[in-house]
MOPAC internal coordinates of N, CA, C and O (Angstrom, degrees):
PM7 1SCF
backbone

  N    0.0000 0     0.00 0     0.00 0    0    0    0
  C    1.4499 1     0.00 0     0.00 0    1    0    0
  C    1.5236 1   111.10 1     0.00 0    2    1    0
  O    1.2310 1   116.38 1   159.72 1    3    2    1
  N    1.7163 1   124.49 1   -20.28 1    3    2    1
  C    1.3473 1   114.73 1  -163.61 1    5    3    2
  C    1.3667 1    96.08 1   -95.81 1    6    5    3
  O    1.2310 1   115.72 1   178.89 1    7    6    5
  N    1.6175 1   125.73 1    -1.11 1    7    6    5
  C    1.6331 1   132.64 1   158.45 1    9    7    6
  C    1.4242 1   126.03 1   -56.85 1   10    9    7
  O    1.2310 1   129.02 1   123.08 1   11   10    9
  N    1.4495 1   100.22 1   -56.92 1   11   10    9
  C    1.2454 1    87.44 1   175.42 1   13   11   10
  C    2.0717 1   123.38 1   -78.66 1   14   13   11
  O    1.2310 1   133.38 1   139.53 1   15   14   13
  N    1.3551 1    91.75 1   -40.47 1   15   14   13
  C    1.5104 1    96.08 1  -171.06 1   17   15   14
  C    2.1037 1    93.62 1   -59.33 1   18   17   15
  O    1.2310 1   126.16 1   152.02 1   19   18   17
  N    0.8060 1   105.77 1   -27.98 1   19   18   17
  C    2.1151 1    86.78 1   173.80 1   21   19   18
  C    1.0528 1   113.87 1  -102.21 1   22   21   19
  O    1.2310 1   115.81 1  -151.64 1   23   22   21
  N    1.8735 1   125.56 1    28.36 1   23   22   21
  C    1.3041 1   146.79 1   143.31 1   25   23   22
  C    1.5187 1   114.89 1   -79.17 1   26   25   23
  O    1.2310 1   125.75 1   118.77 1   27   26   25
  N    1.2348 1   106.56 1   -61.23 1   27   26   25
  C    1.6331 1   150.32 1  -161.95 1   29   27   26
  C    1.9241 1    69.54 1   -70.84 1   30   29   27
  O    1.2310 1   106.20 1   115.89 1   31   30   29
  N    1.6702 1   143.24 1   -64.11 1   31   30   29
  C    1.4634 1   111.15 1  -165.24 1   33   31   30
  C    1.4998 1   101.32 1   -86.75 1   34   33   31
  O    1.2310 1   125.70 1   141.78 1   35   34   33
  N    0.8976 1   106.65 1   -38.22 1   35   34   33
  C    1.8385 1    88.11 1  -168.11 1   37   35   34
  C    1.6353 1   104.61 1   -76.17 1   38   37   35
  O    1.2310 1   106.57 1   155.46 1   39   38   37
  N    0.9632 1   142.58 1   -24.54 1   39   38   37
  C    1.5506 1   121.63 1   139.43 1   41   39   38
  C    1.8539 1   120.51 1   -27.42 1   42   41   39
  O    1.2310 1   143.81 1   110.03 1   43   42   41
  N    1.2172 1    71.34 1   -69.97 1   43   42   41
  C    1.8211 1    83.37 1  -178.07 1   45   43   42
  C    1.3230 1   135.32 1   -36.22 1   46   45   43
  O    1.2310 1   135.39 1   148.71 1   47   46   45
  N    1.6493 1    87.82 1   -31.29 1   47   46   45
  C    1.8187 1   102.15 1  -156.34 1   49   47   46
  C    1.6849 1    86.56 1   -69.68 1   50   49   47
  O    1.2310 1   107.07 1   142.14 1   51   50   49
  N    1.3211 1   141.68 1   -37.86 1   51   50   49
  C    1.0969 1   124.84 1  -173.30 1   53   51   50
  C    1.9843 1   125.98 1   -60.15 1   54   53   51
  O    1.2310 1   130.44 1   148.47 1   55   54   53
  N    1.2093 1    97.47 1   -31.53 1   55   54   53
  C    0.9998 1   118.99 1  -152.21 1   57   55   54
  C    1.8543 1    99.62 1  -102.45 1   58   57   55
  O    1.2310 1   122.38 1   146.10 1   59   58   57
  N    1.5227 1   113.05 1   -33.90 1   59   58   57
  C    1.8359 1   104.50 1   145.37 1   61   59   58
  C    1.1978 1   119.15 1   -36.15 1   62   61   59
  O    1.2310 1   121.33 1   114.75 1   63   62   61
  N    1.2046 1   115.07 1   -65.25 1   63   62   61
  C    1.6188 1   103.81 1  -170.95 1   65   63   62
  C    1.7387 1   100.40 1   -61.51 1   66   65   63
  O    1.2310 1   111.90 1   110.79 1   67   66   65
  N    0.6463 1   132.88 1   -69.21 1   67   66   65
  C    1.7910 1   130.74 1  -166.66 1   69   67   66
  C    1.3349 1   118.57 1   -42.75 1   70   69   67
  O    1.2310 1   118.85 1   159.50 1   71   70   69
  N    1.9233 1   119.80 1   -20.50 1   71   70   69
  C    1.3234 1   132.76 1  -168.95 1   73   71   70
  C    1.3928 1    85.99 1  -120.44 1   74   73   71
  O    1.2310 1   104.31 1  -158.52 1   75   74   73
  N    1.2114 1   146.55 1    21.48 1   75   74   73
  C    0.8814 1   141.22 1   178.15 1   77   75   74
  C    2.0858 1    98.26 1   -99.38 1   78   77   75
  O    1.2310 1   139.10 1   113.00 1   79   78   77
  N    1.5987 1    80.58 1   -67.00 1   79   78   77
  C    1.6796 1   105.06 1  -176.32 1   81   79   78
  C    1.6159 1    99.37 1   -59.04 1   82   81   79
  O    1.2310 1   110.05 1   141.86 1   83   82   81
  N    1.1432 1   136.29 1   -38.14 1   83   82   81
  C    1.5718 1   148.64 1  -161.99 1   85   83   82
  C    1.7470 1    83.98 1   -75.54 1   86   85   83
  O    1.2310 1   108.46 1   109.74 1   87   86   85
  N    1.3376 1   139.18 1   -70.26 1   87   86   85
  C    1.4958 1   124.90 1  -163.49 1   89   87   86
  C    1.5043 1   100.28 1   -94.70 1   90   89   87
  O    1.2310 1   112.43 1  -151.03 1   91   90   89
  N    1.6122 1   131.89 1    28.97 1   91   90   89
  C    1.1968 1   101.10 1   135.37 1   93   91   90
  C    1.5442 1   117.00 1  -129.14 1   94   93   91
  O    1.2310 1   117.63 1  -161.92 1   95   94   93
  N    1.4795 1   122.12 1    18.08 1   95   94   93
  C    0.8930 1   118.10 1   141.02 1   97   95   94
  C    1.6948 1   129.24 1   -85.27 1   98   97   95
  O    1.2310 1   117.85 1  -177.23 1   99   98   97
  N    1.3173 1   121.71 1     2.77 1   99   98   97
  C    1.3243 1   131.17 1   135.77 1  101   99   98
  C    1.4883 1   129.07 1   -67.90 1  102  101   99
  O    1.2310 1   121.75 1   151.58 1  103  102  101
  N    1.2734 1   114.26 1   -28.42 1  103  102  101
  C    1.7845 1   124.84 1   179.80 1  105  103  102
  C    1.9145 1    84.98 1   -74.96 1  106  105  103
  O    1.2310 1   129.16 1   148.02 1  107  106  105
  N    1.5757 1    99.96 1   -31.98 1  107  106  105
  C    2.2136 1    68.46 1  -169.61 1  109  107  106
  C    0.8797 1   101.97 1   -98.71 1  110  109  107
  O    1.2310 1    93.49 1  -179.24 1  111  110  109
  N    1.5116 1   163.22 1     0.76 1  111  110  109
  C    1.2644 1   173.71 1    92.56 1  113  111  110
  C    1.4484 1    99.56 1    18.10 1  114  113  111
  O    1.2310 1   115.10 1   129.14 1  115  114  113
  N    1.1994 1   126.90 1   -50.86 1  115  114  113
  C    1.8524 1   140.82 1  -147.52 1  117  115  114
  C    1.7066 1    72.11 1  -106.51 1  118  117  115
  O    1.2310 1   109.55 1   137.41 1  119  118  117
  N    1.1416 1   137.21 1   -42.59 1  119  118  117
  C    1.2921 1   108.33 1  -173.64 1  121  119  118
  C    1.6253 1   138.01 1   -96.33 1  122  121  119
  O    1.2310 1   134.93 1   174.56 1  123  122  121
  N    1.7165 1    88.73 1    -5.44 1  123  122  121
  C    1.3004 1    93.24 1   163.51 1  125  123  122
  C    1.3744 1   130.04 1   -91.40 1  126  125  123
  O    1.2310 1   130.30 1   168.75 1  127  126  125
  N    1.7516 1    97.73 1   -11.25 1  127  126  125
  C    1.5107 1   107.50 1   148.32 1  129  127  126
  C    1.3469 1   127.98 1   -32.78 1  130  129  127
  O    1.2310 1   134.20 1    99.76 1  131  130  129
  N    1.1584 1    90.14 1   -80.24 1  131  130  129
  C    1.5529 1   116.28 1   163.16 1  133  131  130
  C    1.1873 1   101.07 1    -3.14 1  134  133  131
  O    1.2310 1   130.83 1    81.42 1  135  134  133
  N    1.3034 1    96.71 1   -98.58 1  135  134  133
  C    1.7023 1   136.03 1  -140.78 1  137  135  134
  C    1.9003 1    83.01 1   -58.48 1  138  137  135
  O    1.2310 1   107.90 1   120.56 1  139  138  137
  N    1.4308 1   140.20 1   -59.44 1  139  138  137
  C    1.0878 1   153.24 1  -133.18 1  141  139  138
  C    1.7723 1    87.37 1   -83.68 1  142  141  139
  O    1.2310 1   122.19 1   128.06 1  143  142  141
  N    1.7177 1   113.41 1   -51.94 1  143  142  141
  C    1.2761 1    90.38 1   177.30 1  145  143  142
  C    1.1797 1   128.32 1   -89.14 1  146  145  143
  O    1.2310 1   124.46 1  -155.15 1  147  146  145
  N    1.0905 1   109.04 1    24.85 1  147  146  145
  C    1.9242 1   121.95 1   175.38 1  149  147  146
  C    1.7258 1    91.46 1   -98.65 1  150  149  147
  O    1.2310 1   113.67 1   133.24 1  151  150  149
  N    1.6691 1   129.58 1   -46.76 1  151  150  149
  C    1.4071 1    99.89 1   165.35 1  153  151  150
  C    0.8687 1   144.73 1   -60.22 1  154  153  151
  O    1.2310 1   116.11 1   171.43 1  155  154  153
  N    1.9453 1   125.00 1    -8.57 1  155  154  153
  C    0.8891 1   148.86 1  -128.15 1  157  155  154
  C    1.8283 1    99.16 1  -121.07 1  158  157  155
  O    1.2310 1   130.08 1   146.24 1  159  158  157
  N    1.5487 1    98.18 1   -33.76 1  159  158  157
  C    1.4220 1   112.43 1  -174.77 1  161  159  158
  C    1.8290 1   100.14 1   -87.02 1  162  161  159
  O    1.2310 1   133.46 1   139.62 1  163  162  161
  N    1.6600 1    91.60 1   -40.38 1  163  162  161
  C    1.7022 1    92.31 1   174.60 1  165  163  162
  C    1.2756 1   114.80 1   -43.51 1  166  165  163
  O    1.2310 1   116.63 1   123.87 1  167  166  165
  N    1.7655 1   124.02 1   -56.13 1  167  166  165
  C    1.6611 1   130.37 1  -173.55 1  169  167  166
  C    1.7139 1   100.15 1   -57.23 1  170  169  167
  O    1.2310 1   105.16 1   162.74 1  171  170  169
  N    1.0276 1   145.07 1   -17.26 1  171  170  169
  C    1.5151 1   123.60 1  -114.97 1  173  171  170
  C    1.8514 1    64.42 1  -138.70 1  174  173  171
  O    1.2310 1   115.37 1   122.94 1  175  174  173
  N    1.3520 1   126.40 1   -57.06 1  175  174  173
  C    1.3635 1   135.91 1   174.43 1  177  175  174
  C    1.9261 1   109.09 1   -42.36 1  178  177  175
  O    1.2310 1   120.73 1   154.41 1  179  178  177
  N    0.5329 1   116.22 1   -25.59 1  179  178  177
  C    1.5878 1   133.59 1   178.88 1  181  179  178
  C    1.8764 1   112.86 1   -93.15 1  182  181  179
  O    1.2310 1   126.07 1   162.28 1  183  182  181
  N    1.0345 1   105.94 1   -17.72 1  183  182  181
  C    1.4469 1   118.55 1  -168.61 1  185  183  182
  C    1.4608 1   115.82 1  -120.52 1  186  185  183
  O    1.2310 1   120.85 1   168.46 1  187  186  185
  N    1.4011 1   115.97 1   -11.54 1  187  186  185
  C    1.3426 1    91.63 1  -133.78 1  189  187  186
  C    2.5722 1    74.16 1  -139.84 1  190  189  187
  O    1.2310 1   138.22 1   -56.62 1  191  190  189
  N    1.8821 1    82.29 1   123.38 1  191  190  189
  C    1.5728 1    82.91 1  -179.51 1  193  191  190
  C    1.6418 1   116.51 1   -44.13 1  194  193  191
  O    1.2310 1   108.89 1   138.43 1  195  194  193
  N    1.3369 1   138.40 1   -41.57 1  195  194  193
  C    1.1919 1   133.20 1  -179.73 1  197  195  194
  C    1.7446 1   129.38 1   -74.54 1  198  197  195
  O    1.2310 1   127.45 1  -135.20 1  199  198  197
  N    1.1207 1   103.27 1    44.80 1  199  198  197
  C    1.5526 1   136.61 1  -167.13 1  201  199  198
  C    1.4930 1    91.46 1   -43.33 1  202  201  199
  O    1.2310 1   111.24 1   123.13 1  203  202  201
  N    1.4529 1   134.10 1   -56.87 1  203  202  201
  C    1.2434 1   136.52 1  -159.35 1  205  203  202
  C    1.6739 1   110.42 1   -76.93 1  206  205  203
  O    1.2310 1   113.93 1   143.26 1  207  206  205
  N    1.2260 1   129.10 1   -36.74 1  207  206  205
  C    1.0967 1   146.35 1   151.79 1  209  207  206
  C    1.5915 1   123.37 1   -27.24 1  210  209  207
  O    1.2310 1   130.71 1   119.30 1  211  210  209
  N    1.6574 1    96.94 1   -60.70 1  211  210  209
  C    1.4889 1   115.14 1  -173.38 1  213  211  210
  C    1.3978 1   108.32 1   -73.85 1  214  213  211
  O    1.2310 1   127.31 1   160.34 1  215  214  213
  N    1.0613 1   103.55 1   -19.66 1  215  214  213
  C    2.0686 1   110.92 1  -166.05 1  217  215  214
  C    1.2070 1   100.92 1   -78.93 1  218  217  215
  O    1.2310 1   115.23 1    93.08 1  219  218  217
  N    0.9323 1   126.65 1   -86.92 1  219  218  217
  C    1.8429 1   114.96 1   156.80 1  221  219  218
  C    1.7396 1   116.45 1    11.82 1  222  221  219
  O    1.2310 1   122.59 1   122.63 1  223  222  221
  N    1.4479 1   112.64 1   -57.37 1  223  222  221
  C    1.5450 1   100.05 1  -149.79 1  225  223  222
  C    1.7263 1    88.08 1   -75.33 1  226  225  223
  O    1.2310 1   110.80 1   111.03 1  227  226  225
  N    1.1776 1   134.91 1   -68.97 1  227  226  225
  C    1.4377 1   135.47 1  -138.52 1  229  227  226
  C    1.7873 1   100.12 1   -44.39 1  230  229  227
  O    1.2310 1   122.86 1   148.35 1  231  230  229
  N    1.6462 1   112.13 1   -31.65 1  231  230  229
  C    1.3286 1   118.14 1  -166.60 1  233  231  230
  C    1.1289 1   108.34 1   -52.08 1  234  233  231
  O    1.2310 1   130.12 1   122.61 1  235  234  233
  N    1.7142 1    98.09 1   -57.39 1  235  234  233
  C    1.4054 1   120.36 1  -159.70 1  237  235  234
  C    1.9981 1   101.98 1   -65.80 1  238  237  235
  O    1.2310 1   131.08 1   138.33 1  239  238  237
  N    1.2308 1    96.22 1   -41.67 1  239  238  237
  C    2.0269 1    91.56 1  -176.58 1  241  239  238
  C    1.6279 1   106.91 1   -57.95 1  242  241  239
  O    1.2310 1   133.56 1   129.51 1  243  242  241
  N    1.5841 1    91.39 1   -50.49 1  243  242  241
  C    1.7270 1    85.49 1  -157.75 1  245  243  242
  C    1.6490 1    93.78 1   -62.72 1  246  245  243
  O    1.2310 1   112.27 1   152.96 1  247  246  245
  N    1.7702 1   132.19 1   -27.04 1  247  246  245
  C    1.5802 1    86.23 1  -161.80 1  249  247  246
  C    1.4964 1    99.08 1   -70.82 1  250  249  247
  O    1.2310 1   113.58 1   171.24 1  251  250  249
  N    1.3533 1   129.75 1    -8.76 1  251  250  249
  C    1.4290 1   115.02 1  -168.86 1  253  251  250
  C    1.9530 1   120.38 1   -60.83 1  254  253  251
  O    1.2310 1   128.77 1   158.66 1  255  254  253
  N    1.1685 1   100.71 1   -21.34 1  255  254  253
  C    1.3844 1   128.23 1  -177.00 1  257  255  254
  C    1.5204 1    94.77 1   -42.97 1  258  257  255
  O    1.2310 1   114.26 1   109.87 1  259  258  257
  N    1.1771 1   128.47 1   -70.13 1  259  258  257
  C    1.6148 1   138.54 1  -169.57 1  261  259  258
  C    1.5454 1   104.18 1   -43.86 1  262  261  259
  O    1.2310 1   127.70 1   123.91 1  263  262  261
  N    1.6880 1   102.78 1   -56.09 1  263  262  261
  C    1.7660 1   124.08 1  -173.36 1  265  263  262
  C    1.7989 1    96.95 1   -49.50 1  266  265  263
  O    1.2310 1   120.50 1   104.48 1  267  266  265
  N    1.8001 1   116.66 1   -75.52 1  267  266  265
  C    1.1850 1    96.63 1   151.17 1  269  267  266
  C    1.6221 1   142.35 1    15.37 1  270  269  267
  O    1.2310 1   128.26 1    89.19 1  271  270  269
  N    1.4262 1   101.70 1   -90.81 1  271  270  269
  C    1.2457 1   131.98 1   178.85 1  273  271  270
  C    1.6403 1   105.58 1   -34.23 1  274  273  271
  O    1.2310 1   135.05 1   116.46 1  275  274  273
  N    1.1640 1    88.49 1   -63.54 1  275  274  273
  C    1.8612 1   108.01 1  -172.11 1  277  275  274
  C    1.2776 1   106.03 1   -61.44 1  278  277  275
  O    1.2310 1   115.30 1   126.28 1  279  278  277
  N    1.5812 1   126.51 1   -53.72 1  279  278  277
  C    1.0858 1   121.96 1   173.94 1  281  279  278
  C    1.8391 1   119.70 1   -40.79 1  282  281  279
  O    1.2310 1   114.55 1   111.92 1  283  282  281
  N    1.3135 1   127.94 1   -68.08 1  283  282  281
  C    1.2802 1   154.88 1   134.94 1  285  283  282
  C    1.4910 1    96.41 1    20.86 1  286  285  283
  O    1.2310 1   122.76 1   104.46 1  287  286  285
  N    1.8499 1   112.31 1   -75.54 1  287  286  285
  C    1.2898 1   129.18 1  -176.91 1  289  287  286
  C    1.5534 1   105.36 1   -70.75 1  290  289  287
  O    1.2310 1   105.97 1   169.61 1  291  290  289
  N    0.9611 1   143.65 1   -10.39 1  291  290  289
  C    1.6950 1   144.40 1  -150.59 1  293  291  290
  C    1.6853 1    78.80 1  -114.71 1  294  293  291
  O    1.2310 1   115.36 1   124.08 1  295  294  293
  N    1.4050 1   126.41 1   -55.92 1  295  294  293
  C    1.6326 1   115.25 1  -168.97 1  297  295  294
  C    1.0414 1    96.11 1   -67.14 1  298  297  295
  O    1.2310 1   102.51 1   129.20 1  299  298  297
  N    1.3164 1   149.63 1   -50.80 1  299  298  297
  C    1.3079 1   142.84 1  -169.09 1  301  299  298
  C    1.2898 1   109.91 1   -29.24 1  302  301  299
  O    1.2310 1   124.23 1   116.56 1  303  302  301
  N    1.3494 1   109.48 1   -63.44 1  303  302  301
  C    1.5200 1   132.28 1  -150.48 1  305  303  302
  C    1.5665 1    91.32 1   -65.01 1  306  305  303
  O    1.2310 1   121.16 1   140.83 1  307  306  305
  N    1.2950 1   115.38 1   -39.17 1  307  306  305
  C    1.8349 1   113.96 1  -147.01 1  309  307  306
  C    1.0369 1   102.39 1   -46.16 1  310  309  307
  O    1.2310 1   112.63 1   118.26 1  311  310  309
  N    1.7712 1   131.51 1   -61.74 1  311  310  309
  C    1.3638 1   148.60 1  -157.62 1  313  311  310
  C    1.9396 1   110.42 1   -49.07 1  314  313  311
  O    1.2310 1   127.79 1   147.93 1  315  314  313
  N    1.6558 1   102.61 1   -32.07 1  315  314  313
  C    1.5377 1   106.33 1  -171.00 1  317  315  314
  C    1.8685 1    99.96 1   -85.74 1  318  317  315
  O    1.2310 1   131.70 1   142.49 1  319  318  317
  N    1.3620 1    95.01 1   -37.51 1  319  318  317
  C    1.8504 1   109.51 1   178.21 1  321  319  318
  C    1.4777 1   101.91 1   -43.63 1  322  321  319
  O    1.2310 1   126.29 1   117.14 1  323  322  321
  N    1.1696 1   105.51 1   -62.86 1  323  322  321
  C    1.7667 1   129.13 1  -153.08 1  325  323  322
  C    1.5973 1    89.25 1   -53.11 1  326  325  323
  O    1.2310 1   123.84 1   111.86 1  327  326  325
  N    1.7309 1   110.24 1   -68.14 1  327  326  325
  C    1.9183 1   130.70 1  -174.75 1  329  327  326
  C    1.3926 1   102.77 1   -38.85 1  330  329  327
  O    1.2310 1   123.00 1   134.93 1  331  330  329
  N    1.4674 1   111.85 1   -45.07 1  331  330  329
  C    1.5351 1   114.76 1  -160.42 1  333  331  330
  C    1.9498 1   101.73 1   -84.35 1  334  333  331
  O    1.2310 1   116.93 1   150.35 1  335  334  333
  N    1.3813 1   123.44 1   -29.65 1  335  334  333
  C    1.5290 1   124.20 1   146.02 1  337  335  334
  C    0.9188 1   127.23 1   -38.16 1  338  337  335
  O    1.2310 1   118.86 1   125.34 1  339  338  337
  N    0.8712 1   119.79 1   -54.66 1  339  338  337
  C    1.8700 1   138.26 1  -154.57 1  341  339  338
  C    1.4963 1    98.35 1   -81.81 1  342  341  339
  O    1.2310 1   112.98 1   119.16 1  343  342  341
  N    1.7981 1   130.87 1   -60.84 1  343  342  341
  C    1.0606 1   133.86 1   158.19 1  345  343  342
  C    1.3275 1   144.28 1   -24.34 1  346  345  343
  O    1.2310 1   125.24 1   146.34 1  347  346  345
  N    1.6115 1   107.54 1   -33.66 1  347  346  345
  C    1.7375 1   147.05 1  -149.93 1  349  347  346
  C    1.8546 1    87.78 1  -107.16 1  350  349  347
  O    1.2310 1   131.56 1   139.87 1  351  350  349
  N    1.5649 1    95.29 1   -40.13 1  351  350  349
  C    1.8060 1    91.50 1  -172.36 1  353  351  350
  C    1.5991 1   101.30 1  -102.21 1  354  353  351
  O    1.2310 1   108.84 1   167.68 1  355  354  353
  N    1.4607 1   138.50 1   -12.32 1  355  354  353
  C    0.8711 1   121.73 1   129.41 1  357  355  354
  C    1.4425 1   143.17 1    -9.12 1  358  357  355
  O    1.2310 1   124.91 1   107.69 1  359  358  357
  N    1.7320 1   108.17 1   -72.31 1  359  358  357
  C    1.3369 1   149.64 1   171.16 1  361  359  358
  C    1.6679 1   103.76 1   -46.00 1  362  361  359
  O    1.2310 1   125.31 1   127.27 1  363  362  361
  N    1.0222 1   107.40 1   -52.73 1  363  362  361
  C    1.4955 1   127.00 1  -166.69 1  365  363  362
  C    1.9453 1    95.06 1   -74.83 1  366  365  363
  O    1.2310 1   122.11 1   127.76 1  367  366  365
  N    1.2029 1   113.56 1   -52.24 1  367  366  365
  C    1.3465 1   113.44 1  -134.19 1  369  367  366
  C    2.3060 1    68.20 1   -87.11 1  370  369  367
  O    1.2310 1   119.18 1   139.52 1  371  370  369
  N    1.0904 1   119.17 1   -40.48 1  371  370  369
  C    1.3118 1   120.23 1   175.17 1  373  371  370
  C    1.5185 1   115.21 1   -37.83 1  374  373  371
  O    1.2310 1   115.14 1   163.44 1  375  374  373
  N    1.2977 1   126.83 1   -16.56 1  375  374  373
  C    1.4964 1   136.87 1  -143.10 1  377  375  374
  C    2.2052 1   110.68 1  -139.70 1  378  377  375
  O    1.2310 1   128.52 1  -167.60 1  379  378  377
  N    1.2468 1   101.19 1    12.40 1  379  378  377
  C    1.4075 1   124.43 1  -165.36 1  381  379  378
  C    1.7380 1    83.13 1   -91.03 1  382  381  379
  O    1.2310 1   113.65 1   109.83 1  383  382  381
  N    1.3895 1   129.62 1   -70.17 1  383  382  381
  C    1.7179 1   113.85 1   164.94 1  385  383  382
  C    1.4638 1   113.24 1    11.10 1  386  385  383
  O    1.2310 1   148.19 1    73.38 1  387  386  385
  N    1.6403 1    62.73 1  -106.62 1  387  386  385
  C    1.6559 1    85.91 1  -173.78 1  389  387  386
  C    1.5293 1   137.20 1   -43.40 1  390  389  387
  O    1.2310 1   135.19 1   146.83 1  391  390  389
  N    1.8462 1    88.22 1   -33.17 1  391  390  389
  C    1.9006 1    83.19 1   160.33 1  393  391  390
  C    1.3585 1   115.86 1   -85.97 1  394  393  391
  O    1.2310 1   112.47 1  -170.29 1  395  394  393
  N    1.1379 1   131.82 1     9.71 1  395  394  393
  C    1.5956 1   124.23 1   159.03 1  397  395  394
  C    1.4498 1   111.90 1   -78.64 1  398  397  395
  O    1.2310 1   119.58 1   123.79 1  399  398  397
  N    1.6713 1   118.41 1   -56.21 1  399  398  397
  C    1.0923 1   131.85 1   165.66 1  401  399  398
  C    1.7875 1   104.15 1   -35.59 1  402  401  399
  O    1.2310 1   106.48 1   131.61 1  403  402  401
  N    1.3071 1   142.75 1   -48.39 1  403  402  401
  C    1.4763 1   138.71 1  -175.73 1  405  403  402
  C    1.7312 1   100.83 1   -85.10 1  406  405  403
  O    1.2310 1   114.48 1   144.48 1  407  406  405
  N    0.8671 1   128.06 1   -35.52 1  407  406  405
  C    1.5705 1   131.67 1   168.43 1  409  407  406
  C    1.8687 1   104.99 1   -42.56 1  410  409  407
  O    1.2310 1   126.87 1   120.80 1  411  410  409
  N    1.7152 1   104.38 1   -59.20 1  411  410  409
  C    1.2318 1    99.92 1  -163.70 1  413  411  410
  C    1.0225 1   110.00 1   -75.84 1  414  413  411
  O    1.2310 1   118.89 1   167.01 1  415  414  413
  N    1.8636 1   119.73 1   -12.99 1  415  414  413
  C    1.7620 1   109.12 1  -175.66 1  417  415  414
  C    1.2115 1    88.90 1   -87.82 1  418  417  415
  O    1.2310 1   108.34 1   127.08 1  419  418  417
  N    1.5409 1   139.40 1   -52.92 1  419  418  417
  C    1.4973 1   112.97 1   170.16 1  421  419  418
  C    1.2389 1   131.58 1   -29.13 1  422  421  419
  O    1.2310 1   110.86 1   135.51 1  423  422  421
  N    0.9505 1   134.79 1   -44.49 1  423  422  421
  C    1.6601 1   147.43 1  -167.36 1  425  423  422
  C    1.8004 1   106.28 1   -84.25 1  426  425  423
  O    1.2310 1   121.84 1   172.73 1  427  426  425
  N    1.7986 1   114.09 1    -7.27 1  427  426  425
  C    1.3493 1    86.27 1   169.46 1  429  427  426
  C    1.3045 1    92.28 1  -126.16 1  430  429  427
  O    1.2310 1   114.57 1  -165.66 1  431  430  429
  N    1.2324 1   127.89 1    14.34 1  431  430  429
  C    1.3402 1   118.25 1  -178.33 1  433  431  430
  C    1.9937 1    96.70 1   -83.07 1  434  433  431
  O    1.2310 1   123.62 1   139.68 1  435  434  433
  N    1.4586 1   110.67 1   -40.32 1  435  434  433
  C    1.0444 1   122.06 1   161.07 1  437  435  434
  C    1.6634 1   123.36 1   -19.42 1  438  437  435
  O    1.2310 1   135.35 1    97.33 1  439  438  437
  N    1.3656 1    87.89 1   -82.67 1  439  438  437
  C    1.3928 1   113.97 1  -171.95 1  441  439  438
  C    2.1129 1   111.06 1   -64.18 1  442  441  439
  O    1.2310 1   138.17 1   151.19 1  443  442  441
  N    1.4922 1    82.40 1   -28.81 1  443  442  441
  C    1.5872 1    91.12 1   176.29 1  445  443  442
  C    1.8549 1   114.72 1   -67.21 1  446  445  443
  O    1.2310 1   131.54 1   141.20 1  447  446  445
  N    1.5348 1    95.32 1   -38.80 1  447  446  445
  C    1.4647 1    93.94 1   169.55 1  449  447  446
  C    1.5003 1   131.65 1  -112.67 1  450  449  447
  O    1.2310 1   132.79 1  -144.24 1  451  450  449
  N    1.6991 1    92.89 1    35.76 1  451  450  449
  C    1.4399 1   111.67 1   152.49 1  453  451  450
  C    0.8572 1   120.86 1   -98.02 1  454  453  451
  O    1.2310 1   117.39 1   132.71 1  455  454  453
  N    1.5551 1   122.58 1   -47.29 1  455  454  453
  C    1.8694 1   122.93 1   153.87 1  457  455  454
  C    1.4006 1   119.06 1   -23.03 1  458  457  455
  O    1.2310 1   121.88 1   111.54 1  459  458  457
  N    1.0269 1   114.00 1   -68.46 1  459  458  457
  C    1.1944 1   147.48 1  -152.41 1  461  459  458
  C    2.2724 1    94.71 1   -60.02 1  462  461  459
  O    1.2310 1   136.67 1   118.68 1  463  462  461
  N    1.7291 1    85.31 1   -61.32 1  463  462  461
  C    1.7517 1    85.45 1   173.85 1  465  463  462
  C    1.5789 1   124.13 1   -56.11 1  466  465  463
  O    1.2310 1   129.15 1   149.82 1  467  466  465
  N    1.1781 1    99.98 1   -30.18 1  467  466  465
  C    1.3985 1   133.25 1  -171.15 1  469  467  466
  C    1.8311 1   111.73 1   -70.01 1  470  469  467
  O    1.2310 1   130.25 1   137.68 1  471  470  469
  N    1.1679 1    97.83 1   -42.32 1  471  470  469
  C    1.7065 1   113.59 1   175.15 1  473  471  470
  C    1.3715 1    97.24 1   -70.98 1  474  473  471
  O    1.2310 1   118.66 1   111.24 1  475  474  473
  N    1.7695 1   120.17 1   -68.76 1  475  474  473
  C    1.0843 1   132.47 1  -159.92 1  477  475  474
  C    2.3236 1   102.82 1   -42.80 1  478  477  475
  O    1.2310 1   133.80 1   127.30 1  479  478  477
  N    1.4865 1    90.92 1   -52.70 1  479  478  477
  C    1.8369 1    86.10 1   177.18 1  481  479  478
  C    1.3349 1   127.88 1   -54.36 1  482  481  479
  O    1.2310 1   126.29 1   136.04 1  483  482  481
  N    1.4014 1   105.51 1   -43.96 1  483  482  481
  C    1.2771 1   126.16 1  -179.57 1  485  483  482
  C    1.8970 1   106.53 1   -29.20 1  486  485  483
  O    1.2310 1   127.74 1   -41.31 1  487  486  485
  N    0.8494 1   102.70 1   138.69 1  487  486  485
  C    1.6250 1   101.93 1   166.91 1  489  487  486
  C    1.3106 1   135.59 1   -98.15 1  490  489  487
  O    1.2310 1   120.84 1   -31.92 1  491  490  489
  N    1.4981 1   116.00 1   148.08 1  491  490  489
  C    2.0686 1    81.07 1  -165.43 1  493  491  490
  C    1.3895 1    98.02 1  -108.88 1  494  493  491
  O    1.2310 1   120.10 1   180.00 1  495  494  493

């Protein structure tokens, strides 16, 4: 597993920066959406008989703009989250030995002082 995942980054490392720039020039894309159809609702709000209706929307888009935002910053992060998992279970999956190795001295120390109780009842 520690093959591929230090394949899986140094592949990667090229391609962070490019998916980096790729979802946040998508985060401003989604926000000039946004923002464009909140001017869009502004003209149409001025024009348009259902005035009370329309007033509502621009509020409701633009606060989403920030949420957006956060989202944007939250994908960023995933890719280092995910590396720093994967590493941790690495670590972990590195360390399965030795907890077998402590399993089996548990299991006869166990069994050793079940004999042992087991003799002690016994009658002679």
């Amino acid at each position: 597993m520690a093959t591929s995942s230090t394949t899986t980054t140094s592949s990667g490392a090229g391609r962070n920066g490019k998916d980096a720039s790729a979802k946040t020039v998508v985060a401003d894309q989604i926000t000039q959406s946004v923002q464009s159809t909140s001017n869009l609702l502004h003209l149409m709000l001025q024009s348009s008989p259902s005035q009370a209706k329309l007033r509502k929307l621009p509020k409701s888009l633009l606060a989403k703009t920030s949420t957006i935002k956060n989202t944007s910053l939250a994908l960023e992060q995933l890719p280092q989250i995910i590396s720093s998992l994967d590493a941790y279970m690495d670590e972990g999956l590195q360390c399965v030995p030795q907890l077998e190795t402590v399993i089996q001295l548990l299991s006869n120390i166990e069994n050793s002082k079940v004999k042992s109780l087991s003799n002690a009842q016994l009658p002679p």
